[in-house]
C-alpha angles and dihedrals in degrees: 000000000000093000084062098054093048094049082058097045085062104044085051091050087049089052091047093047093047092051096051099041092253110156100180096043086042095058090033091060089039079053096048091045101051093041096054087041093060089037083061099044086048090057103047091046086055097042080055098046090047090055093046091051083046090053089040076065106048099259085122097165094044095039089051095054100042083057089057095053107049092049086052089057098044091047092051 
């Protein structure tokens, strides 16, 4: 979750810096957004590898909901 929060405090930064003509709070929330953003994405990709490899290994019912949920976490 706290990925979340700090994707949206750059993008709000970003916001805040492109209304008031802010260059450098402008790039630095653009910075925090994307990087919480990939962090997520990261997250998610791994969280779905680890239940494949569960299911690879016969925990069916563990593997496929680690999958979910790591979709879940990469789509947002």
């Amino acid at each position: 979750m706290s990925n979340r929060i700090d994707e949206l405090k750059g993008k709000v930064k970003k916001g805040l810096g492109n209304l008031t003509g802010n260059k450098r709070l402008e790039a630095e929330g653009e910075v925090q957004s994307d990087d919480a953003r990939a962090k997520r994405k990261t997250k998610g990709a791994l969280r779905e590898a680890g239940g494949a490899v569960k299911e690879g290994f016969g925990q069916e019912a563990e593997g496929t909901a680690e999958k979910l949920r790591g979709k879940a976490e990469r789509t947002g």
